[in-house]
Backbone as numpy.savetxt, mean C-alpha at the origin, in Angstrom:
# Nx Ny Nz CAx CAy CAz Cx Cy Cz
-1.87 -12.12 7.79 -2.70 -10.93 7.79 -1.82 -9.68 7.79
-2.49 -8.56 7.26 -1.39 -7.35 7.13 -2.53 -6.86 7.82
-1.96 -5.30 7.84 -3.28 -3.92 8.32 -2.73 -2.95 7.30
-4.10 -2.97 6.92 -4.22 -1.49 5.67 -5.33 -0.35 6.44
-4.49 0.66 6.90 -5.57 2.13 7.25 -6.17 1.02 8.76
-5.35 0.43 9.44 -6.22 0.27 10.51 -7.03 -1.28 10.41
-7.52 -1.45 9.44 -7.98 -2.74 8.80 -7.36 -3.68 8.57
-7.97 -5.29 9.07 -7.35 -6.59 8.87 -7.61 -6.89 7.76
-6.96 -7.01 6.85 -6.81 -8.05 5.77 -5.69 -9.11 5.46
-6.44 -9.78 4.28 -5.58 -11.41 3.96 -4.32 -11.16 2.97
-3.20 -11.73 3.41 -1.98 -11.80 2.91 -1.74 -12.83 2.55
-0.84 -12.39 1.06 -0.41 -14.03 0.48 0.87 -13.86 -0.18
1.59 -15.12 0.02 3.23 -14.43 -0.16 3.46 -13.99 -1.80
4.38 -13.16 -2.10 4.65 -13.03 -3.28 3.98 -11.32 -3.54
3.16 -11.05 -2.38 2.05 -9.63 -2.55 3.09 -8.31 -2.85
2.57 -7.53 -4.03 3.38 -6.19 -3.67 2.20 -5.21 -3.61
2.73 -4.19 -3.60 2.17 -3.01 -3.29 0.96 -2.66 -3.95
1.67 -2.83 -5.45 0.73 -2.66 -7.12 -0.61 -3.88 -6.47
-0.03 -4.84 -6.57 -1.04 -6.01 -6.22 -2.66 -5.82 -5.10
-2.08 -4.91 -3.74 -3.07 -4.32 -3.07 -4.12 -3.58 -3.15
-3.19 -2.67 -4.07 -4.02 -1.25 -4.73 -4.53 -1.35 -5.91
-4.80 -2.69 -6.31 -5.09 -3.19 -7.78 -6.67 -2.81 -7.95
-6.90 -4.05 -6.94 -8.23 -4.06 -7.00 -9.12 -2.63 -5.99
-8.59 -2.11 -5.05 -8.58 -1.28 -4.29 -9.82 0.34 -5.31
-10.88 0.67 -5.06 -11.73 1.70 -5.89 -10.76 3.19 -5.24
-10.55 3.52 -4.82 -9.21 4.44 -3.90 -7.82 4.47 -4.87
-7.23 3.50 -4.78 -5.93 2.66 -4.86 -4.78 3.70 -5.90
-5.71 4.26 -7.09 -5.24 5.23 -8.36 -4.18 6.61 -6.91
-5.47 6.86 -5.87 -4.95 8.08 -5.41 -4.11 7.92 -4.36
-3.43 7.33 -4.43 -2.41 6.81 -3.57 -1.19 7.39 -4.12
-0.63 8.57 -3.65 0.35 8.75 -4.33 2.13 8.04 -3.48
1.63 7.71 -2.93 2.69 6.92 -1.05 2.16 6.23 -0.16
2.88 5.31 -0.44 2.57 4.20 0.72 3.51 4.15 1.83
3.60 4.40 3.35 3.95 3.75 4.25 4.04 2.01 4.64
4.59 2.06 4.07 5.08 0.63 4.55 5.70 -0.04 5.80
5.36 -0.35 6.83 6.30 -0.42 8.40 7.22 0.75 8.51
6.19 1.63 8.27 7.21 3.31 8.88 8.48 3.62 7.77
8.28 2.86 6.52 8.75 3.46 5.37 8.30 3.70 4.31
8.72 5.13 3.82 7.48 5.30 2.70 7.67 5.33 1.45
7.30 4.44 0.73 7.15 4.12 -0.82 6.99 4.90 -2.04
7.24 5.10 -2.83 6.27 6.20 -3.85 6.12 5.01 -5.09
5.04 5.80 -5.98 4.44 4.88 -7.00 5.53 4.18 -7.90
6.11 4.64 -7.91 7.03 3.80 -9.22 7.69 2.41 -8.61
8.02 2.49 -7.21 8.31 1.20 -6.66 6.89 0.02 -6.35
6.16 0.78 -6.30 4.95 0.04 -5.94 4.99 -1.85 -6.82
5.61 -1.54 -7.96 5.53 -3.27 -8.30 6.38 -3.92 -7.64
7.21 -3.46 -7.45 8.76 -4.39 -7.50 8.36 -4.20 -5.29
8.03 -3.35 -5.13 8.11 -3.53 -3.25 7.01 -4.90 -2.82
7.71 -5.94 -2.52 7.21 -7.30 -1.69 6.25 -6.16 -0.40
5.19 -6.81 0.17 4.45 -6.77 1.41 4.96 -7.80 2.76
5.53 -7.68 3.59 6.15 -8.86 4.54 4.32 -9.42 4.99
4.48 -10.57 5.42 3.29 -10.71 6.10 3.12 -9.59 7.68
2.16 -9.98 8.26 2.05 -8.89 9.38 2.94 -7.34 9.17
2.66 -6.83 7.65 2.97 -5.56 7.63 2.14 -4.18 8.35
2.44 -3.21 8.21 1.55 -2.25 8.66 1.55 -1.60 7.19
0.74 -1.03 6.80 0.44 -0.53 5.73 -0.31 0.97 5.92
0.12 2.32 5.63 -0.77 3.43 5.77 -0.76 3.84 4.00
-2.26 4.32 3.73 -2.18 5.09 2.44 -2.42 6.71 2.60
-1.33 6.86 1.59 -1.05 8.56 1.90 -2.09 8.49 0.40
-2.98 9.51 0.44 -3.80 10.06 -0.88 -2.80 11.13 -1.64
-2.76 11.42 -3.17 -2.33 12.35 -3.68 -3.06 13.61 -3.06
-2.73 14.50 -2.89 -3.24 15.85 -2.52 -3.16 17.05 -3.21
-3.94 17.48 -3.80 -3.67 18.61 -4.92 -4.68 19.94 -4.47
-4.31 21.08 -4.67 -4.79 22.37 -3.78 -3.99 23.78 -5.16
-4.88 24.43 -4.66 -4.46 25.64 -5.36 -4.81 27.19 -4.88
């Protein structure tokens, strides 16, 4: 099991980042992921493995003017 935003979900080995946020209706606005208190940006998102019992936070893109 990992935690995404607080939430239990199911882990399966081989998971990356891309893989989470695939199916995810959100997932596009993710511009950073925290990963166990390290933070990701999109272009790693395929290639970054998920450990099992990760912590997972999603940072949203944020745009303002």
């Amino acid at each position: 099991m990992i935690t995404v935003d607080e939430q239990l979900m199911t882990w399966r080995e081989g998971m990356t980042l891309a893989d989470l946020l695939a199916p995810m209706e959100d997932g596009d606005h993710c511009a950073v992921v925290k990963l166990n208190d390290r933070l990701v940006s999109r272009p790693a998102f395929a290639t970054t493995a998920i450990p099992d019992k990760a912590r997972i936070r999603l940072i949203p893109l944020v745009a303002g003017g």
